[in-house]
N, C-alpha and C positions, 0 to 999 in steps of 0.2 A: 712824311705824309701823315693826315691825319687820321685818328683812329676810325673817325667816320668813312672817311674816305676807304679805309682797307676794308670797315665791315658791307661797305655797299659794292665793292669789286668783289667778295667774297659769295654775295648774292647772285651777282650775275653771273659769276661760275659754277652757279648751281641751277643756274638755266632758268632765274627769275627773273622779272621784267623789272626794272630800278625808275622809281622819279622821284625827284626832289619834293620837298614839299618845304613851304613856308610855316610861319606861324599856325598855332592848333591850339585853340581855347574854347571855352564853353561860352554858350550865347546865352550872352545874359538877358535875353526875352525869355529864353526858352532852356534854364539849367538841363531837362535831360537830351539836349543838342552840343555836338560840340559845332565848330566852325572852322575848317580847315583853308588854309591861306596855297592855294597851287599856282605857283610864282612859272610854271612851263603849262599848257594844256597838253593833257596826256591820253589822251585818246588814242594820236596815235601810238603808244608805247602799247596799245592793245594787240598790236600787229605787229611791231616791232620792236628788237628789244635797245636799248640805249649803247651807244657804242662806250669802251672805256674810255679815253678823250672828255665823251661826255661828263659821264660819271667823275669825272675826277674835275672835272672845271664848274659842276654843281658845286659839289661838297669842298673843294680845295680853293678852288679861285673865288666864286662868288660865295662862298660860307655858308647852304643852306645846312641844316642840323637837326631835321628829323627826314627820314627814308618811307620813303613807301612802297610797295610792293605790288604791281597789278596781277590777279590771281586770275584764275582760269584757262584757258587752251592756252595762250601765251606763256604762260610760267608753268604749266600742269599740274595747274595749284585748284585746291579743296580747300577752303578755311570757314572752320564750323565755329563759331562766337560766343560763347559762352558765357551770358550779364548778369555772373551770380546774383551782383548786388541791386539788382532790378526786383521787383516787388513781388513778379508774377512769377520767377523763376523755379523752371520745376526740376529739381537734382533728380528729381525719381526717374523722369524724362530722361534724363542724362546716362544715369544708370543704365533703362533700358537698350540704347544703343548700342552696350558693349563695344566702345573704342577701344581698337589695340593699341600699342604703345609709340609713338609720333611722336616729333617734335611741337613742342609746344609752350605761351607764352601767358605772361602774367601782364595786361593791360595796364595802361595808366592809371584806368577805374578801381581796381579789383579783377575785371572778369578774368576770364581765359579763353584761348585759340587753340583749339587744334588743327595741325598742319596735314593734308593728305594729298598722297600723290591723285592726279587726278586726268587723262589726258581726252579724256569724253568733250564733247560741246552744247550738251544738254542743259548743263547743271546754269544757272543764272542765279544774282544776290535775290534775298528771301528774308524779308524782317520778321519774326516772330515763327520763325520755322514750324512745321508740325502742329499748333495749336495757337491760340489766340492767349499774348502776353503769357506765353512760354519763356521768352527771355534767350531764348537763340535765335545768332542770325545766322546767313550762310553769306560767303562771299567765295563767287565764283566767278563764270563769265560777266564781262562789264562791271569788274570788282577791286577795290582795291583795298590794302591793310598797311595798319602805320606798325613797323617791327622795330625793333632793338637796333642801335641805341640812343633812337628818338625821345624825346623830352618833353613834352608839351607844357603848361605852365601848371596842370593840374595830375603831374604825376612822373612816372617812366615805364616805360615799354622792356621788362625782363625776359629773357629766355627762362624756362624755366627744363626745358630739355631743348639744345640747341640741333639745329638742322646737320652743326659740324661734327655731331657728339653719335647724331642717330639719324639712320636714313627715314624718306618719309614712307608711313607706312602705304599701302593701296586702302582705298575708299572701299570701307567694310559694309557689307551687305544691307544692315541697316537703315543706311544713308544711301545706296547706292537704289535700294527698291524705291525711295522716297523722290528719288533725282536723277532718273535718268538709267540708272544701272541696270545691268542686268542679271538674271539668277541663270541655275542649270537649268538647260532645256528640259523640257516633261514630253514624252510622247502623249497623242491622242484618246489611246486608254486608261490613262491615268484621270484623266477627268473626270469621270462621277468618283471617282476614292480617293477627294481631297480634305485634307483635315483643315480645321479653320486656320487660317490664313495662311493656308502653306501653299507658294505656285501660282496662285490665281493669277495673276498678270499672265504668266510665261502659259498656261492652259490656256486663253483666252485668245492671248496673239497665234498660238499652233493653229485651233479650230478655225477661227479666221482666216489664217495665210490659208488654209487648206481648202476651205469654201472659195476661197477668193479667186485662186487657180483652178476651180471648176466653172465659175462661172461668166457670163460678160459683164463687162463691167457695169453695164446698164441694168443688169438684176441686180446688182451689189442691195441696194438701198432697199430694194424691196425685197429682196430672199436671204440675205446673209443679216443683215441688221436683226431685223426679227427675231432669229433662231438665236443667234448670239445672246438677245435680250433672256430669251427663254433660259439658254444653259445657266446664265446668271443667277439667275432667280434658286438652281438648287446649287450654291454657294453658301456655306455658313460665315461669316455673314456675305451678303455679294457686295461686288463692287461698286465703288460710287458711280453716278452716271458720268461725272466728269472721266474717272479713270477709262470707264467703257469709251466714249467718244476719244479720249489721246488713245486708245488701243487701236481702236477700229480705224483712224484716220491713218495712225503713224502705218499700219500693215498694210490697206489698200493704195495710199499711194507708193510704196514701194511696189506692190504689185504692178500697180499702173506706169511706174518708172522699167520697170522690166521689160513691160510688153512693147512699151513705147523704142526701150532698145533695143529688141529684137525682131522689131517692125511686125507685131504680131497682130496690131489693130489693125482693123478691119479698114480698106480702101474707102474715102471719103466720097460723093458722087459731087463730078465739080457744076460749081454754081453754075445757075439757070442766068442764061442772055435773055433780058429782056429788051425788047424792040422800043426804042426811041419814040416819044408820042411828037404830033407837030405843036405848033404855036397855038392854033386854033383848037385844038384838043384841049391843049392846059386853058385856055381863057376858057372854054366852055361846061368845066368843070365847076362844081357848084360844092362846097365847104362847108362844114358845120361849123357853126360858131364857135369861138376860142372859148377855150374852157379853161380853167386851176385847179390843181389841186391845192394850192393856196395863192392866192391873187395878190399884188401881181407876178410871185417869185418862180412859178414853177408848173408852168404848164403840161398841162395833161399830155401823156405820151412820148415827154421828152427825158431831156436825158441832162441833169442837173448837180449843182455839188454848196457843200459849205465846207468854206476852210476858217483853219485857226492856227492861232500857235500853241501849245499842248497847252491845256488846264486855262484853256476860257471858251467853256459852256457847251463846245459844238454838240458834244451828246448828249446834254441834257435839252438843247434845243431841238435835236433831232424826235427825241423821247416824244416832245409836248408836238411838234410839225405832227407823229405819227397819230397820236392820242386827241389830236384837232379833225385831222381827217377822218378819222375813224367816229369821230361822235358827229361831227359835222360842222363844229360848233368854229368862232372865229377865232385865231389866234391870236394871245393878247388882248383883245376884246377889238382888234381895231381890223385884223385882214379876214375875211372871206374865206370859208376853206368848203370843198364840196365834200361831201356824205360819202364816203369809198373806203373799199375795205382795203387794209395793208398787213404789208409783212416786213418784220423788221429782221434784216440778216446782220448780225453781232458778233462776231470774232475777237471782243478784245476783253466783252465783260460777263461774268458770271450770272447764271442766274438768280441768284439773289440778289445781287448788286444792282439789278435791273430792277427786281420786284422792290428792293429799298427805295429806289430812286420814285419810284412811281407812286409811292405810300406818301411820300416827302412833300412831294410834287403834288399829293391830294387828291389823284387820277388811278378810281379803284374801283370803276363802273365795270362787273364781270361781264356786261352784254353787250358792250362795244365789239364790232368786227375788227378785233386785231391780231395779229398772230407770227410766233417767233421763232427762230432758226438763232440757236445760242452753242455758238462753241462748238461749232461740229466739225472742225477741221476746212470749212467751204475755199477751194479755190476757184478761181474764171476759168474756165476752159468748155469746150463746144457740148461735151457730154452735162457738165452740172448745169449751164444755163439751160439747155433743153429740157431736165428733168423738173429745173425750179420753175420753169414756166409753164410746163405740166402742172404741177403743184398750184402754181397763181391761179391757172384757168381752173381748175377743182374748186377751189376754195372760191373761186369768180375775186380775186384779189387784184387789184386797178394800180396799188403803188407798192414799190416798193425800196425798201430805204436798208441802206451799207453802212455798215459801222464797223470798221472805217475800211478806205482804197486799198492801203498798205497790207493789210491782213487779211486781202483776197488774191494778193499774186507773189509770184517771186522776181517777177521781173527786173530793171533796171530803168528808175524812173526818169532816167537823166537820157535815153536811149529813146526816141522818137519811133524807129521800128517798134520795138518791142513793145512801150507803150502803146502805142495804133492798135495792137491786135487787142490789147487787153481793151480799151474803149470800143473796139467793133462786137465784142463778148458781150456789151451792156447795152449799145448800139440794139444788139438781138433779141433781147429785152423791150427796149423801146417800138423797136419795131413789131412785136407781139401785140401793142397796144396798152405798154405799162408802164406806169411813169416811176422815172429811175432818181432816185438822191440818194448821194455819197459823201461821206465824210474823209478830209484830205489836210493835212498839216500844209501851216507855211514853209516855204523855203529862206534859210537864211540869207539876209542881204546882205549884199560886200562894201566895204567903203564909200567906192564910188558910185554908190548909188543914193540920189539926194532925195528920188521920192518914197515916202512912208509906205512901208510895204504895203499895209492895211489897206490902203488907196489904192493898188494896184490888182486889174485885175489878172496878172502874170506873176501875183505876190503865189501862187501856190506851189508847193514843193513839186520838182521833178521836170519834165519838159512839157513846151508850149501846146503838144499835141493835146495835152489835157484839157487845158482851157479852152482850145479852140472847139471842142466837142461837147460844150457845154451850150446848152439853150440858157439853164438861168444858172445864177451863181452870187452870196449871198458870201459877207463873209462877220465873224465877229470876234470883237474885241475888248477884255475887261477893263475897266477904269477904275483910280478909286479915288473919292475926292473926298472933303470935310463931312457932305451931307449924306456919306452910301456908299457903296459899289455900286457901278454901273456896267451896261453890257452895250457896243457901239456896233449895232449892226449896218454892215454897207451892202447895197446892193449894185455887183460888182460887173455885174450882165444879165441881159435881158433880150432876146430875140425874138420874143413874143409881144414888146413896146417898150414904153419909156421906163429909165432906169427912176430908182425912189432917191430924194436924199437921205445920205445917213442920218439915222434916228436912235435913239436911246430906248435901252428897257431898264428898269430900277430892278435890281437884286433886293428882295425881301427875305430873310431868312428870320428864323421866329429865335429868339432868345436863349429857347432852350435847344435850339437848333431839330426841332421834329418835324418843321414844315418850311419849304421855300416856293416863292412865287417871283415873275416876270410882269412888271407892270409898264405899260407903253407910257413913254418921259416924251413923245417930241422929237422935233429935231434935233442931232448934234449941233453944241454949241459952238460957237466960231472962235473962244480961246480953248476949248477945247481941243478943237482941230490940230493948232498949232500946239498943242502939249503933247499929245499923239505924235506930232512928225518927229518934234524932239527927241521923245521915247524911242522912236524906231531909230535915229540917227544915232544917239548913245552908242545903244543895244550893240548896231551894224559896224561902229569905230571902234569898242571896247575888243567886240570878236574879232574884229580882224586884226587890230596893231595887238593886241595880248599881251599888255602892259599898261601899268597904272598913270591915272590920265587927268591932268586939273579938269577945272569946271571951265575955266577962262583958254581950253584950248578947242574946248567943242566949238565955240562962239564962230571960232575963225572959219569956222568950217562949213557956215551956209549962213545964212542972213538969222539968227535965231538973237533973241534978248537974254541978256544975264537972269532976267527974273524968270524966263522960260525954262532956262537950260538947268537953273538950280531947283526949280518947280519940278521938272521932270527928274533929276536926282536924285530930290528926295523921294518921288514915289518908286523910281526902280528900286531903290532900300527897302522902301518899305512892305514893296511885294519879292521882296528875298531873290531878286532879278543880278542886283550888282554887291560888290561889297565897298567899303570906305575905310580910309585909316591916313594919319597924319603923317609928313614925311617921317618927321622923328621918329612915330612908332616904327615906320616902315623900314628905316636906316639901320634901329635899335634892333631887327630881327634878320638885318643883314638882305634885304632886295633889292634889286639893285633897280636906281630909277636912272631917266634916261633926259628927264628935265631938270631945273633947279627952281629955288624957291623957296620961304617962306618956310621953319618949319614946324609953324601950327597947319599951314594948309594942308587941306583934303585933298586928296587922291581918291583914284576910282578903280575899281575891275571887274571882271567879268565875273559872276559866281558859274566855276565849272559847276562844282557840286549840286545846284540847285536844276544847274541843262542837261545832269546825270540823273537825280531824280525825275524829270520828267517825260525821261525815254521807257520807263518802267512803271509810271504810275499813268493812272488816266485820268482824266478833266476829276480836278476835286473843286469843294469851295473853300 
């Protein structure tokens, strides 16, 4: 057997999750990138760990010859990155950490790995750890690491204290207050006599749990928030507001899990029967005119959504929808939007990240009526919606806009029940008299599906109950051709009239990149279109057969032209969507293909790496 073969059985009996990996080279667009070739998708190795069978018909039968390791709850793996040879690298940073003694490795680069046992589910990958081009990473949950005695073409992967030699240590205090961890408890009197930085998390969560169980849950936000704020403040130095919101969110709803399971909430009073009106009632009833909060996508009082697939636009369209209503002014220069004040609820972005985007954007009018809920932990449930509609009506706020579905519930989107309740949450909303828009990922298309998702208005991720609960619905899509980037908005439903056809916005971003703008291009163009279905056909065959694919086999697969299918080719490359390599290359590094051919000809694959990034990063340009 070969020696790869024994060191990747030797992994998995050490309770690490094992996948093959292909080829690993640097991208020669982008030297400090590498490119990693994953000839199995391994997602699910995140759940599961590889059988031996497997393991050994990787590395023994079909040849592959570098190992990877998927880290986090699966393997109870900690791996802290070490990029000496990075520019911005801070040893002193390193220093302070005081790592104990772990196994650990010598990268292909230079860097170094430390290895920590780790069996927490908090911890997730972290580029630039602790400080901005610090020069560590972390790889945790959704994580994986290339180990010894992988090769890549620009180096080798040494142990430099093996896992066989030294057990892994426990994730040391450090790291563990940075990600998740946790310190020794502090009783409640220990609070005012804290020395600077000593406790503060663990003082903070006691006072909290301890208000929390005194009061209902419907004081929380107005008696406990406060007081908390206050202790803060004599803290040398206090804690950042982000830390305070992950403190205050992660303890009440535990508390709120408590009570819920020891049926301590308070009896609900069941909904009011309303008595049925007759026929001559509804016709005698007299309407006010249809109104938008932007015309014609989104009628006032309803209950609305835009979808995408990650990293094109939806939030930055959402941003300028809010900042149009809010000034009055039209969107684009082309739609109509009414004069109403809004509130943007945000769960996924900081607030900086927001205040940048809006500086970008050139939208910095301090007297517009707008106003934000960032990062405060917000779930759907019957208590938050009544209290934010409390909140709406104070403020006299008319719309209000979710960034994004996903990071307001726990639900299960594929599950129609459960979905229902979460739509009747927003539903209550709408029916306060506030118009509701939410932002929602597409869902991946399967093989057999020949229409372009983008075109559909069932393209959105999770079950149909969603769509169907929608009044308007809008969705968008980046392009990128010789003259631009382009943004292809559809308007996907309309229950308030006729739907638009799709139209173009021009991506303008300034040179030195410190300002971007949206300008209205017209209708989508008609070979457009069909370069779009292409793109989504690829996309939907690469994911699901998960293996490398000519150009001349897509063709067979729906009425599509060699100059379309190669047209769409080249742009999935060039927005870093697929990868390409000639059989040769592909043979020369041992993958095993499943056609024949030619071996100058191109092949195609999925880039997992690129659909792993984008579960972790948000809409960028």
């Amino acid at each position: 057997m070969k020696d790869i073969t024994n060191q990747a059985l030797v992994y998995r009996k050490l309770g690490w999750s094992v996948i093959p990996l292909g080829d690993i080279y640097i991208d020669p667009k982008d030297p400090s990138k590498k490119i990693i070739i994953y000839p199995r998708a391994w997602k699910k190795y995140q759940l599961h760990h590889a059988t031996e069978q497997e393991i050994v018909s990787w590395f023994e039968n079909e040849g592959y010859e570098n190992i990877g390791i998927v880290t986090g709850k699966i393997s109870n793996l900690f791996v802290l990155d070490a990029d000496s040879y990075k520019p911005g690298f801070d040893k002193n940073l390193v220093a302070s950490l005081k790592l104990p003694i772990t196994p650990c490795q010598k990268t292909a680069r230079g860097g170094t790995q430390y290895f920590f046992h780790y069996s927490g589910d908090a911890a997730r990958n972290e580029v630039n750890a602790f400080k901005r081009d610090s020069g560590l990473d972390i790889r945790a949950n959704g994580g994986m690491c290339i180990v010894p005695p992988s090769k890549p073409e620009y180096g080798v992967y040494e142990w430099l204290l093996s896992p066989s030699d030294e057990i892994l240590a426990e994730l040391p205090d450090s790291l563990k207050e940075r990600f998740g961890g946790r310190k020794p408890h502090k009783t409640l009197p220990e609070l005012g006599n804290l020395k600077e930085g000593e406790g503060r998390d663990n003082a903070m969560a006691s006072f909290i749990g301890k208000l929390a169980r005194a009061f209902p849950i419907e004081a929380w936000p107005v008696e406990i928030w406060p007081l908390a704020l206050q202790l803060n403040q004599t803290y040398t130095p206090p804690l950042s507001r982000e830390d305070m919101v992950r403190i205050y969110t992660s303890i009440t709803n535990k508390e709120r899990e408590r009570r819920e399971k020891e049926g301590k909430e308070e009896k609900k009073e069941p909904p009011k029967f309303i008595p049925a009106i007759s026929f001559a009632e509804l016709m005698a009833k007299e309407f006010p005119q249809q109104r938008f909060a932007i015309e014609p996508f989104f009628e006032l009082g309803t209950l609305n959504m835009i979808s995408a697939p990650p990293q094109h636009w939806k939030s930055w369209l959402l941003f300028i929808f809010a900042y149009s209503i809010a000034s009055g002014e039209q969107v684009f220069g082309r739609f109509n939007s009414e004069k109403l004040k809004v509130m943007i609820v945000n769960e996924e972005d900081p607030e900086r990240s927001i205040q940048a985007r809006y500086k970008l954007l050139s939208m910095i009018n301090p007297d517009i009526p707008l106003y934000f809920r960032i990062m405060l932990g917000a779930k759907m449930s019957a208590e938050y919606v009544d209290l934010l509609v409390k909140e709406a009506k104070e403020k006299q706020v008319s719309v209000i806009i979710f960034d994004s579905l996903r990071a307001l519930h726990n639900a299960d989107e594929n599950d129609s029940t459960a979905m229902q309740e979460i739509l009747d949450l927003f539903k209550r909303i709408a029916q306060a008299g506030i118009t509701v828009l939410f932002s929602h990922h597409h869902r991946k298309k399967n093989v057999f599906q020949t229409r372009a998702a983008s075109d559909d208005p069932e393209a959105s991720r999770g079950s149909s109950a969603i769509n169907a609960a929608l009044s308007g619905h809008i969705s968008s899509e980046e392009v990128i051709r010789d003259t631009g980037r382009y943004i292809i908005i559809r308007h996907l439903k309309s229950k308030a009239g006729e739907k638009l056809e799709p139209f173009e916005l021009k991506i303008n971003i300034s040179e030195d990149k410190t300002s971007v703008s949206f300008t209205y291009d017209g209708e989508q163009k008609t070979m457009d279109r069909q370069l779009s279905k292409a793109k989504e056909l690829i996309l939907s065959v690469l994911e699901s057969e998960n293996r490398w694919i000519s150009a001349k086999e897509f063709m067979g697969m729906e009425e599509l032209s060699l100059r379309t299918v190669r047209t769409a080719l080249k742009e999935l490359e060039q927005e870093e969507n697929i990868l390409s390599s000639t059989r040769k290359q592909l043979r020369e590094t041992h993958v095993v293909l499943t056609t024949e051919g030619r071996s100058n000809e191109k092949l195609y694959f999925i880039n997992h790496e690129r659909d792993h990034q984008h579960e972790q990063q948000d809409d960028d340009w």
